[in-house]
N, C-alpha and C positions, 0 to 999 in steps of 0.2 A: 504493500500500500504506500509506504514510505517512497519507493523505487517509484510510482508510477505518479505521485504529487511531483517529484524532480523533476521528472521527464515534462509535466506539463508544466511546470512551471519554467521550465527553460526553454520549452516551444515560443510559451507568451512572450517571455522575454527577444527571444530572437525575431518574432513577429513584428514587435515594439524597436526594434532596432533598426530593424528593414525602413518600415516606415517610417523612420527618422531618418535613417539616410535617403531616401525616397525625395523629401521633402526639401532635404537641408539643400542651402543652395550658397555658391560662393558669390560675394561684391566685391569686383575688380578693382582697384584706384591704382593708375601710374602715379609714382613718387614724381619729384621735381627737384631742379636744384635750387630755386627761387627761396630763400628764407620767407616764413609769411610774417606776416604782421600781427593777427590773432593766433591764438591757441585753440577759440572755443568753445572754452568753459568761464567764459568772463561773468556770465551771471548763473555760475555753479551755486546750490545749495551749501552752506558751512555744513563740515565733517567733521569730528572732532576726536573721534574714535572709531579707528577703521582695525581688525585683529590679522595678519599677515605668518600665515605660517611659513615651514620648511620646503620651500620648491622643490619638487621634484624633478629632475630635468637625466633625458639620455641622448644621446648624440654623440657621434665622433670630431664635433666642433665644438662639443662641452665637456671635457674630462674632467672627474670628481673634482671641485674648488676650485673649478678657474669658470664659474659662472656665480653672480651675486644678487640681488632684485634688494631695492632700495628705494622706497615712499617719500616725497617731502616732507618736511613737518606739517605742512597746511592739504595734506592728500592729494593735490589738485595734479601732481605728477606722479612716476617713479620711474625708477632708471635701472637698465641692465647690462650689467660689465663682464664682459667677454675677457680671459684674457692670454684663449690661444685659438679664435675663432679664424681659421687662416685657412682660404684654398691657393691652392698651390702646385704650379706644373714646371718643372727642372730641366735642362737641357739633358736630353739623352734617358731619361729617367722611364718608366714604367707609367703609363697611364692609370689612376686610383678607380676603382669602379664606386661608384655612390654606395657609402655604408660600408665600406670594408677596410676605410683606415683604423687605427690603432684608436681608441677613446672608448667612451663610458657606455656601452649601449651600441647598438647601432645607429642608422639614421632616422630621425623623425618620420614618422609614417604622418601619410597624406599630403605631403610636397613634396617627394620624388625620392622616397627610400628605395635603395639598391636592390636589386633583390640576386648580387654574384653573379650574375649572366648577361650582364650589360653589354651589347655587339659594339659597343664603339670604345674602340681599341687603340693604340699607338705605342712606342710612335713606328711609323712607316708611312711608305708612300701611299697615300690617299685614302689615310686613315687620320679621326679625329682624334687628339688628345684630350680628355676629361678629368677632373677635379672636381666631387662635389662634397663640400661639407655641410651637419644638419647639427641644429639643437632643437631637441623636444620638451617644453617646461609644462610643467600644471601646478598653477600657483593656488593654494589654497586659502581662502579670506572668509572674514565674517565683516556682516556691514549691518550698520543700524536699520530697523524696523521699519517699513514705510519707502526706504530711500533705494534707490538704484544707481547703479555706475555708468558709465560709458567712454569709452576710449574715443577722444575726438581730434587728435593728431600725433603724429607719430615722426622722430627725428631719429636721423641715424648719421652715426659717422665712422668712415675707417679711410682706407688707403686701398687703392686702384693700379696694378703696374702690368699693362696687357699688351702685346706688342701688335703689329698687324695682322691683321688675318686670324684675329682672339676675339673671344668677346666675354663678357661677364654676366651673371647674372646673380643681383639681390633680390630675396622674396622673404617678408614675413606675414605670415597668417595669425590672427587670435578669433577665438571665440569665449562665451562663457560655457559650462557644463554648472549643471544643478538641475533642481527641479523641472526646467524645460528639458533637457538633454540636450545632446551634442550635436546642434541644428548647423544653422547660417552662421559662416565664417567671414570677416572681411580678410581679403588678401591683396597685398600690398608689395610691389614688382618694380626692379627699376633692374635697366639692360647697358652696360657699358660696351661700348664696341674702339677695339684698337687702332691705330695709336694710343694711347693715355698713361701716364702716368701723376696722380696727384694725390692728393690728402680731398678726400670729397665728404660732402654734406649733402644729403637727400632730405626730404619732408612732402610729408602726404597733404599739407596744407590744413585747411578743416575740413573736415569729415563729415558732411552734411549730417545733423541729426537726424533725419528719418532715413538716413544709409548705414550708421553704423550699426555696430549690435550692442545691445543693452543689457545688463545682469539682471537676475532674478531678482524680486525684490523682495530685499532685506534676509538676514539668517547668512547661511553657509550657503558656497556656492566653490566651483574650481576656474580661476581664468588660466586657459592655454596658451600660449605663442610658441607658432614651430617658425624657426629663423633656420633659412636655407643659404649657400652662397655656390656660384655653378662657375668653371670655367671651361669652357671648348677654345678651342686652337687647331688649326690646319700645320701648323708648324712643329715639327720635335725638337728643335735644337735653340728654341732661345724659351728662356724663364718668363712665368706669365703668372701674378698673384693678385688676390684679393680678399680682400679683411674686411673686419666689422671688429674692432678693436679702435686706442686711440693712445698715438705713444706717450703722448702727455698726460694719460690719466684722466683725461677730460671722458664726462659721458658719452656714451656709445651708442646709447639706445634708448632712448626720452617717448617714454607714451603720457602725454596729456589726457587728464580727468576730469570730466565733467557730473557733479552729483544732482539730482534731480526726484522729487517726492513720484512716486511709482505711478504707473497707467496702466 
């Protein structure tokens, strides 16, 4: 009897899954190099106490303690410091298949985890060279009663060195997980193409409130961000890298908060 409550209870559940991926749907926003002038959240409700547990995070661009998630004092941000987040392709060297470097986990599933059988191969002739690193977080929080969160811009900075005929590719996704489940994800894409070499700054600008995603309201709830970084190259002989780190210790990854009484 025991056996056959399981079995139906894991059917439901799988049912309830389907149909949330069924539904769930991704909002696209190109990043920008434009600094904005807004944040956002300029007429955020005051938070005064927000509870921020132990992140979870696996990825081979997150290896144990070189990932940290840090809140302003007044909520309205927080920031996350990478500080071996590096894709990277070497002259002469072996092409990385996504997910199969050395670090914590494999790669974040749902933005391009490897799955060891990747066909694009190098280096040789007419073969692409590949580099992709992933971090997967699940940040767990508790938030006052009545009120909801919302991510309403998102800032990022690292360093870009791609030669010709390279291109790069930054992608971070977040959504909430709680009581709704693990629906609509915004995803947020910026494409570097070679020549480049710089120190760069991206921003998704503001986020339209009726595009972003919004938390559950109030209680416990999980917010995700899987940060992706891709490089392809037609080239095997010259070095082509790209980060999401900051050698000065400056923040790395700025998601702006907006709080709001729930709808």
């Amino acid at each position: 009897m025991l056996r056959l409550f399981i079995l139906i209870a894991a059917i439901i559940l799988g049912i309830q899954f389907a149909l949330d991926a069924a539904e769930a749907r991704d909002r696209s926003v190109d990043m920008g190099r434009k600094r904005p002038d807004r944040r956002g959240n300029e007429r955020s409700v005051a938070v005064t106490q927000v509870q921020i547990g132990n992140p979870q995070y696996s990825g081979n661009g997150c290896p144990d303690g070189t990932m940290r998630v840090s809140f302003a004092p007044d909520y309205l941000s927080f920031t996350i410091l990478f500080d071996q987040f590096v894709a990277e392709l070497k002259p002469g060297s072996e092409s990385q298949n996504p997910g199969t470097r050395p670090g914590r986990g494999g790669g974040g599933q749902g933005i391009g985890r490897g799955s060891g059988n990747n066909p694009i191969r190098g280096p040789g002739p007419g073969r692409l060279n590949l580099d992709v690193m992933t971090c997967d977080a699940m940040i767990p929080m508790a938030i006052p009663q009545g009120t909801q969160m919302e991510i309403t811009r998102v800032d990022l900075r690292g360093f870009a060195s791609l030669p010709e005929k390279s291109r790069g590719v930054l992608q971070t996704v977040f959504n909430f997980r709680g009581r709704t489940g693990d629906r609509d994800r915004m995803n947020l894409r910026y494409q570097f193409q070679g020549p480049v070499s710089e120190n760069y700054f991206l921003s998704s600008d503001q986020i339209v409130n009726s595009n972003t995603e919004v938390s559950p309201c109030g209680g416990q709830f999980y917010l995700r961000i899987q940060n992706r970084l891709q490089i392809v190259s037609t080239l095997a002989n010259q070095e082509a890298i790209l980060t999401l780190d900051s050698i000065d210790g400056a923040n790395n990854a700025i998601y702006f908060v907006n709080w709001r009484a729930c709808r």
